[in-house]
VOTORGU-200874 format. One record per residue (C-alpha): residue in three letters; x, y negated, z; residue number from 1. Coordinates in pm, 1 decimal. Layout:
N
> res_xx_yy_zz_n
> ala_X_Y_Z_NUM
...
//
This chain:
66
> res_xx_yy_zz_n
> unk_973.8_-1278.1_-523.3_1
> unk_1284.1_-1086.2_-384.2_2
> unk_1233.1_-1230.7_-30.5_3
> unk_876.2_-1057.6_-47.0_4
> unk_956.0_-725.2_-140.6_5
> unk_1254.2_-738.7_134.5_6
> unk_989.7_-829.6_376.5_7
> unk_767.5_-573.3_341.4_8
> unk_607.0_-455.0_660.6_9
> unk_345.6_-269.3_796.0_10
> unk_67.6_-567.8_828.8_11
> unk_103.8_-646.7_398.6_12
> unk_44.7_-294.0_306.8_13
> unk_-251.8_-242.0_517.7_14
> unk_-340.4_-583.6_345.3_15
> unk_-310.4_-482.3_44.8_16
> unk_-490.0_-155.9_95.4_17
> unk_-807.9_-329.1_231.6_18
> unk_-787.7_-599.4_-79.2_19
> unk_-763.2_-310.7_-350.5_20
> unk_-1096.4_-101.4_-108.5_21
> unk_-1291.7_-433.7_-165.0_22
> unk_-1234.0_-476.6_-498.0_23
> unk_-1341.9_-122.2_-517.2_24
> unk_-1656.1_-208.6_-375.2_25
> unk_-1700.8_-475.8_-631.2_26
> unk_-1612.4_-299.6_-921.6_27
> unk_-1629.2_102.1_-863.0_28
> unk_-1464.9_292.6_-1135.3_29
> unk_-1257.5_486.1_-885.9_30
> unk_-889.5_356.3_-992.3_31
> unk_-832.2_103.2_-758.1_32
> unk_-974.6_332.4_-449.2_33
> unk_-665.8_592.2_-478.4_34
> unk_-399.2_291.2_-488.7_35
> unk_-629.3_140.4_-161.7_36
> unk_-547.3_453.3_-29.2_37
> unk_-198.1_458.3_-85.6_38
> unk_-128.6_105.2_38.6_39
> unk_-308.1_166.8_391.5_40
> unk_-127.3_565.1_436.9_41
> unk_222.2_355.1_359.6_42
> unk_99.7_101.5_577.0_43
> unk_-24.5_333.7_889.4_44
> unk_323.2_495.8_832.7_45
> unk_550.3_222.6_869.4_46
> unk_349.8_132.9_1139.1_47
> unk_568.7_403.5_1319.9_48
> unk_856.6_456.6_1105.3_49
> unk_1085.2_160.1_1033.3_50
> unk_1195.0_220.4_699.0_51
> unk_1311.2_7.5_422.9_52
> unk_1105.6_-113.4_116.9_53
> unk_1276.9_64.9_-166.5_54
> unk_1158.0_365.1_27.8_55
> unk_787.4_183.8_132.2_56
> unk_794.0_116.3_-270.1_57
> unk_847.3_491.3_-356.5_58
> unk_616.3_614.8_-66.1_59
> unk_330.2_404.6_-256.5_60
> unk_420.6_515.6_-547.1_61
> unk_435.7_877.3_-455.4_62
> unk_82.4_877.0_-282.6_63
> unk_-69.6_665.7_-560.2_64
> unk_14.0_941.8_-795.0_65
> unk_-102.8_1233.7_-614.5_66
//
C-alpha cells in the first residue's frame, strides 16, 4: 500500500477522477461528482507540476472540500 501512495502520478489521479465521474453516472446523488472533480484538477496539475504525494494527497483533499 505504501509503494502506491509513493507512486502517485499524474495518469492514477486522472484515473481515479474518471472512475468516481462514472460511478456518478451510475448512481447520481452528487457526492461522488465533487471528489471526480478533485481527482482529475490534482491530476491536470501534476501533469505540470512535479510535486510529491503528501502534497497531491492534501491538494485532493483541499479541492474535495471546497
Amino acid at each position: 500500500m505504501w509503494d502506491i501512495l509513493v507512486k502517485l502520478g499524474a495518469w492514477h489521479w486522472l484515473i481515479v477522477g474518471l472512475v468516481l465521474v462514472a460511478l456518478e453516472v451510475i448512481a447520481p446523488g452528487v457526492f461522488l461528482l465533487w471528489l471526480g472533480l478533485a481527482a482529475l484538477l490534482v491530476g491536470l496539475i501534476s501533469l505540470v507540476v512535479d510535486w510529491v504525494w503528501q502534497v497531491q494527497v492534501i491538494a485532493f483533499a483541499a479541492f474535495s472540500v471546497a
